[in-house]
C-alpha positions as CSV (number, residue, x, y, z in Angstrom):
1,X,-49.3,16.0,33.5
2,X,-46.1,14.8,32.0
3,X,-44.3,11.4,32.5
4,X,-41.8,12.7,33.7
5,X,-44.2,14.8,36.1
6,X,-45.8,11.1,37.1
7,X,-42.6,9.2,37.3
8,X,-41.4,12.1,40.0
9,X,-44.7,11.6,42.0
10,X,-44.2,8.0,41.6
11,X,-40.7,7.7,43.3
12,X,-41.8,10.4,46.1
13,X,-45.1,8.6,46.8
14,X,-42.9,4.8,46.9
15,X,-40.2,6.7,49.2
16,X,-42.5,8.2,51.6
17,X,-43.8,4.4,52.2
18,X,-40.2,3.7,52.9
19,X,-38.3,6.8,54.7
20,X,-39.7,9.5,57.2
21,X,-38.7,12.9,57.6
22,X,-36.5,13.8,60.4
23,X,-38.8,16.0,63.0
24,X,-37.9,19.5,63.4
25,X,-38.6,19.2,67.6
26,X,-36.4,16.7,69.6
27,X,-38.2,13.5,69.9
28,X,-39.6,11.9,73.6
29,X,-37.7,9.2,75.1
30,X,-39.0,6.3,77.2
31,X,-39.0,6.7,81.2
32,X,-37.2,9.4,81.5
33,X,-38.7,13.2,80.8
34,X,-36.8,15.6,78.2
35,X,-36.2,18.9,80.3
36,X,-33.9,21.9,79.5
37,X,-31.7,20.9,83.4
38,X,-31.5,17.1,81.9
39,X,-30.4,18.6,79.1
40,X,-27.4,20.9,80.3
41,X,-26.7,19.0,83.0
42,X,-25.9,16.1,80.0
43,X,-24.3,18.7,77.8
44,X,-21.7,18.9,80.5
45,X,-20.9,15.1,81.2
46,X,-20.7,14.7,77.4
47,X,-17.8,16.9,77.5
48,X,-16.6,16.4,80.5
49,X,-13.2,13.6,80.0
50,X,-13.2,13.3,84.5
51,X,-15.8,11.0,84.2
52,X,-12.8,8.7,82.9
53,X,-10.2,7.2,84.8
54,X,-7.6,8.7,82.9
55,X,-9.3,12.1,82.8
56,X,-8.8,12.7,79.4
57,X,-11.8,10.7,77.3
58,X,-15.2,11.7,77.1
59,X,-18.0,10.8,75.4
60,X,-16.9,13.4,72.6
61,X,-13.9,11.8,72.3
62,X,-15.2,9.1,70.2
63,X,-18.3,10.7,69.0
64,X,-17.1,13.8,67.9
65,X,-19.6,16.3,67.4
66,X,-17.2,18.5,64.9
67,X,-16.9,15.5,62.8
68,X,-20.2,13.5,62.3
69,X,-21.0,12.0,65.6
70,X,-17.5,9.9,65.0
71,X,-13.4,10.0,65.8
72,X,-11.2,10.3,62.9
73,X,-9.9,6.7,63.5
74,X,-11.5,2.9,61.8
75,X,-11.6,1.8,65.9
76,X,-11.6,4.3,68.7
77,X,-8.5,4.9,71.0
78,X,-9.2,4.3,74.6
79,X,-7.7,3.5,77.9
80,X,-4.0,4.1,77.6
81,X,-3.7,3.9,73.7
82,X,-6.0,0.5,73.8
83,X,-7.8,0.2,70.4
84,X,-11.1,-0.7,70.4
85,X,-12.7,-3.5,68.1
86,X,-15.2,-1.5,66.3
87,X,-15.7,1.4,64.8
88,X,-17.7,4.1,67.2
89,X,-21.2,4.3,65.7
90,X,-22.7,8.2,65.2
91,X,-24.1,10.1,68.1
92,X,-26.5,12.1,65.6
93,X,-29.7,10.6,65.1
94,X,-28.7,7.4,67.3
95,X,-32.5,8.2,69.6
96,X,-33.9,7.1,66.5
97,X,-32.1,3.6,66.4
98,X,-34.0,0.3,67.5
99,X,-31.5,-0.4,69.9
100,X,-27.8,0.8,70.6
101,X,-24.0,-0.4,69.6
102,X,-23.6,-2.2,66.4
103,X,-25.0,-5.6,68.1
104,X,-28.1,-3.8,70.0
105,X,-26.7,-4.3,73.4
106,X,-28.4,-1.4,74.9
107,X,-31.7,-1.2,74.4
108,X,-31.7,3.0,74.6
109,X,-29.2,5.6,74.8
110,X,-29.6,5.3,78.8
111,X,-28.3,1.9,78.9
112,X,-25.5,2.7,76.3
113,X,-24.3,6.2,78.0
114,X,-23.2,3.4,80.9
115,X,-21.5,0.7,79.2
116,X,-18.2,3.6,77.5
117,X,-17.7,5.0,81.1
118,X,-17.3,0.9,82.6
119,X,-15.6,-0.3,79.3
120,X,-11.3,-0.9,79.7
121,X,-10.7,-0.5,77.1
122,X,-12.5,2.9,76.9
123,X,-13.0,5.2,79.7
124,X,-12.1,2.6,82.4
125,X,-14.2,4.0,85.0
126,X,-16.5,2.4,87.7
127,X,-19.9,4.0,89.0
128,X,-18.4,4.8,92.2
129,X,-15.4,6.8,90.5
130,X,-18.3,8.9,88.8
131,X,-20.3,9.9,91.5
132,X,-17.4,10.6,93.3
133,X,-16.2,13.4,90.9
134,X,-19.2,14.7,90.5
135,X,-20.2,15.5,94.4
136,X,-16.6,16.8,94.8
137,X,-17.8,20.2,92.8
138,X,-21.1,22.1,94.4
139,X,-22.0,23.4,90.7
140,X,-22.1,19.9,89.7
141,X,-24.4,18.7,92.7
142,X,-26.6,21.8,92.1
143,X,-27.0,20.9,88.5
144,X,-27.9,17.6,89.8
145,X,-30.5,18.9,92.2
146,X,-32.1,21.0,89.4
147,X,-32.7,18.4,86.5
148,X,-33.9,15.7,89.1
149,X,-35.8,18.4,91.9
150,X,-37.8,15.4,93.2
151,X,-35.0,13.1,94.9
152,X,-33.1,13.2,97.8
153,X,-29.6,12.6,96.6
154,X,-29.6,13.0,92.8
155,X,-26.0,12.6,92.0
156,X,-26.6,8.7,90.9
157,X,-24.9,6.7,88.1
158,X,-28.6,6.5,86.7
159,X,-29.5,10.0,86.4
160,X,-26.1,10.7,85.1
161,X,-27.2,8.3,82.1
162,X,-30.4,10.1,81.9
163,X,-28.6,13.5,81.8
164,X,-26.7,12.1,78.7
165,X,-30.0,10.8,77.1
166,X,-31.5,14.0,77.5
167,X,-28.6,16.1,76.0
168,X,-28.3,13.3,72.9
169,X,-31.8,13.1,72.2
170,X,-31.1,16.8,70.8
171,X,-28.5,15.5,68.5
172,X,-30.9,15.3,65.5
173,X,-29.8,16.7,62.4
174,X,-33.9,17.7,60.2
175,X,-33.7,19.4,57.4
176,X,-31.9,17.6,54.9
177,X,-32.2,17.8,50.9
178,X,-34.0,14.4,51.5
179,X,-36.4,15.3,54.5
180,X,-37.6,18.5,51.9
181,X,-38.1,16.2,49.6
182,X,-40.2,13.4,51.9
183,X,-42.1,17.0,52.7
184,X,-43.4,17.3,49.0
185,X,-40.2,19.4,47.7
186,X,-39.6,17.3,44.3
187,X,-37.0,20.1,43.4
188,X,-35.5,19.0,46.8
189,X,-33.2,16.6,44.7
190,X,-31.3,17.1,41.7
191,X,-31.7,14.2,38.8
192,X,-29.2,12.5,39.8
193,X,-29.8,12.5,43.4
194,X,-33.1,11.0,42.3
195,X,-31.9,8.4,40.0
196,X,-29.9,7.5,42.9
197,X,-32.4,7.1,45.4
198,X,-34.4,4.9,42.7
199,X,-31.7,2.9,42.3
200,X,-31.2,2.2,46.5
201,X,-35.3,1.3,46.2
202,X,-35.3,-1.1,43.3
203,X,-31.7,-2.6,43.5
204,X,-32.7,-3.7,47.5
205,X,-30.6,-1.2,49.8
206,X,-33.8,0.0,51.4
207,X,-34.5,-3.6,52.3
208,X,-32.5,-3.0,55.1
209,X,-31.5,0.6,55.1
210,X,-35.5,2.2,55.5
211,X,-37.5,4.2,58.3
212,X,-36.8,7.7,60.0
213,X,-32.5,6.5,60.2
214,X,-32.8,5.1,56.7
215,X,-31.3,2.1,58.7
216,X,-31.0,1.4,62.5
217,X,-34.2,-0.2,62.4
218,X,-33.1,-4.2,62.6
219,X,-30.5,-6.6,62.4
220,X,-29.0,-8.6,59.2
221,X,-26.3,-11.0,58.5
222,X,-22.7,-9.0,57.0
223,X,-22.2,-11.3,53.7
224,X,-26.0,-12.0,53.1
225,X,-24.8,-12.8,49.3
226,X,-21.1,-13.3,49.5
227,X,-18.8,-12.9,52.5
228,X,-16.6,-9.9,52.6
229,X,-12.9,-10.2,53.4
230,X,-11.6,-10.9,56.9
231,X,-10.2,-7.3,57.1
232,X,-13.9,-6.1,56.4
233,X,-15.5,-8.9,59.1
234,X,-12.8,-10.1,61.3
235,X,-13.9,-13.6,61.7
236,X,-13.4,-12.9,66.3
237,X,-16.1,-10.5,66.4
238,X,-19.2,-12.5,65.8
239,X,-21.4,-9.4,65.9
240,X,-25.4,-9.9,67.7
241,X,-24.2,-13.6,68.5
242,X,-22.4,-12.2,71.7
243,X,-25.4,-10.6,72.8
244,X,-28.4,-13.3,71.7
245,X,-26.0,-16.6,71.8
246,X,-27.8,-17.8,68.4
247,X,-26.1,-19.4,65.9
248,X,-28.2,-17.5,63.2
249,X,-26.8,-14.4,64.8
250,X,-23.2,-15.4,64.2
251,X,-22.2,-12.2,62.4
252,X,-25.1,-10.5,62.2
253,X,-25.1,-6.5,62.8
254,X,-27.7,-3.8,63.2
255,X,-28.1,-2.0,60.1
256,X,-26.2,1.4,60.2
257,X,-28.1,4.4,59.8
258,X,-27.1,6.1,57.0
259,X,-27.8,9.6,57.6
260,X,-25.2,12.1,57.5
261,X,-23.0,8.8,56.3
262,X,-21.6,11.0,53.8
263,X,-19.5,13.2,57.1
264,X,-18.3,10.1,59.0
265,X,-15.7,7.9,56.6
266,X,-14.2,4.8,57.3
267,X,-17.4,3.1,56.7
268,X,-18.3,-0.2,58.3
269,X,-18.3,-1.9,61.9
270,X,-14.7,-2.9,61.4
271,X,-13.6,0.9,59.7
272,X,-11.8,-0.4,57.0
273,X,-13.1,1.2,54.0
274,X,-12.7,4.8,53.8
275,X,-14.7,5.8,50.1
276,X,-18.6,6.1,50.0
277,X,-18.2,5.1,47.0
278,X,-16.6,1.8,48.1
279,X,-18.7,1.2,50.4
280,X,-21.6,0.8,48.3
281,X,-20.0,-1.2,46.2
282,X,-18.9,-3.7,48.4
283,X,-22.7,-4.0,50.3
284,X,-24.0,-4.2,46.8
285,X,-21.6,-7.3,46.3
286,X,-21.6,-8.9,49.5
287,X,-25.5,-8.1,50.5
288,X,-27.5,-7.8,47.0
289,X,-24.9,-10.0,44.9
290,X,-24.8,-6.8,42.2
291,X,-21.9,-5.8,40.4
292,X,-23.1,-2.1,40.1
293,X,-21.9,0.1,37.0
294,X,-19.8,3.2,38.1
295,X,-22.6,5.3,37.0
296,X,-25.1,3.8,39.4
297,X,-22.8,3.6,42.3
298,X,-21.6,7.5,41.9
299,X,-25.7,8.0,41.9
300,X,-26.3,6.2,45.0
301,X,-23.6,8.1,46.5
302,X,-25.2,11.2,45.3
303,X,-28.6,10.4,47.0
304,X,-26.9,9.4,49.8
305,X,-24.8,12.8,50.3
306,X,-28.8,14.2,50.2
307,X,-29.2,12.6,53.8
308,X,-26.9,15.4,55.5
309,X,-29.0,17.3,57.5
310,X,-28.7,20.3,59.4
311,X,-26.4,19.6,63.0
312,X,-27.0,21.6,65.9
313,X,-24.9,24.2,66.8
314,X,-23.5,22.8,70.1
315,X,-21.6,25.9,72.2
316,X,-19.0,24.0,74.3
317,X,-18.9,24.1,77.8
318,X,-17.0,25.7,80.6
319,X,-16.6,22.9,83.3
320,X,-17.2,23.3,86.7
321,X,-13.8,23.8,88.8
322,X,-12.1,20.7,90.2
323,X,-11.8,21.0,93.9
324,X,-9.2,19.2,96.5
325,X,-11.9,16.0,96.6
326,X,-12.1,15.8,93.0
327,X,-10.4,12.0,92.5
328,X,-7.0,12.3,90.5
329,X,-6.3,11.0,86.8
330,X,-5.2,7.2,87.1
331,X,-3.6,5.7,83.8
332,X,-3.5,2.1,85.7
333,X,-5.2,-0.1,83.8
């Protein structure tokens, strides 16, 4: 065997400690059953913008499906042009993540589906505004009854999150130049894709970037080496340390995910750099305290373009039909 034969079987045997392949099948979730009504039932409400006060935001809306999981914009626009204070985190893969939002308030994507549709300065909806658009249409209640055949009066604010669970748990994009290779494809990546990759093992990026998300997996400080400018961590949003109340978590962040990271510029929590190429250089700066070459950013970048998988093909809905008791758009904040 050749050395560069062994060298190849060495990086693929060290990244296969490190990374996991995305499944082909869509993954179980816990407490609450994956089944074909769940999941068109939470097609629909993922689409559907009644489900906000104003009538026009859905879940889509800020995770775009057509554009990486994300909206076009560094924060998302809510609630009568209202700007939000972080960038919306991907939809696509997010079943795999530890915990949801970019502190880990939600500990699944049930408990996060609820917090856009309360949110002000997003959808500015209440529970009872939900449930009370949804029994005004019978197709609605009858899609209800099918995915949950076991209660009495399905049409909850809980099985609507479950719905959405269901229908993002399909969101998983296998397949990628990367998951071939993790499946013993070394011609998977070109040389430079796997210089690149080598490079994010020994330089430290897979320190917190690792697992089946190649990140998503924990939370670390933003400026472990050297603080990044306030227009890259505004010094008001103090990151897990609203959630835990720690000091030690002042600032600290759930690692993103980095797959498909390549489709879903302005990078960071704060959406404020809008290059790949950037980006890396400034978490090599201000988490690893490396001034990387030009060379060995553009092959990080390259390796990290390998981590676009294939996205599902998502046909978009027809709604079901508002009717005379379907609550009217409110802009009233």
């Amino acid at each position: 065997m050749s050395s560069q034969a062994n060298a190849d079987d060495d990086l693929m045997n060290v990244a296969r400690q490190l990374f996991k392949p995305i499944p082909s099948v869509v993954p179980a979730v816990k407490d609450n059953p994956i089944t074909h009504e769940k999941i068109e039932l939470g097609k629909m409400l993922f689409f559907d913008p009644r489900l906000s006060a104003s009538e026009i935001i859905s879940c889509n809306s800020c995770h775009n499906l057509s554009t990486g999981g994300v909206d076009a914009g560094p924060t998302s626009v809510g609630h009568g042009w209202q700007q939000g204070p972080r960038r919306a985190p991907t939809v696509y893969n997010a079943v795999f993540n530890v915990a949801q939002f970019w502190d880990g308030r939600a500990a699944d994507l049930k408990a996060q589906a609820k917090g856009p549709v309360q949110a002000s300065v997003e959808m500015n909806a209440t529970p009872d505004h939900v449930i009370k658009t949804l029994n005004s249409m019978t197709d609605y209640v009858f899609m209800f009854q099918k995915a949950f055949p076991n209660e009495a009066s399905p049409v909850t604010f809980d099985n609507v999150a479950k719905s959405i669970e269901a229908f993002e748990a399909t969101l998983i994009t296998p397949a990628a130049p990367f998951d071939q290779y993790l499946e013993g494809d070394v011609n998977a990546l070109d040389d430079q894709q796997k210089a690149g990759l080598k490079l994010f093992i020994e330089k430290g990026c897979s320190s917190c970037h690792n697992g089946i998300n190649v990140g998503g997996q924990d939370y670390f400080p933003f400026g472990a080496s050297e603080r990044p400018s306030t227009a890259l961590l505004p010094t008001a949003d103090k990151g897990r340390f609203a959630v835990t109340k720690a000091p030690t978590d002042e600032y600290v962040f759930r690692a993103a995910p980095l797959r498909n990271v390549a489709l879903r510029a302005p990078y960071f929590h704060s959406g404020q750099v809008w290059s790949l190429k950037q980006a890396v250089a400034v978490m090599a700066q201000t988490q690893l305290g490396a001034k990387l070459s030009d060379k060995e950013v553009d092959d990080i970048v390259a390796f990290l373009e390998s981590l676009t998988g294939q996205l599902p093909k998502i046909e978009y809905p027809i709604l079901p039909t508002r009717t005379d008791a379907t609550p009217y758009p409110s802009l009233a904040k």
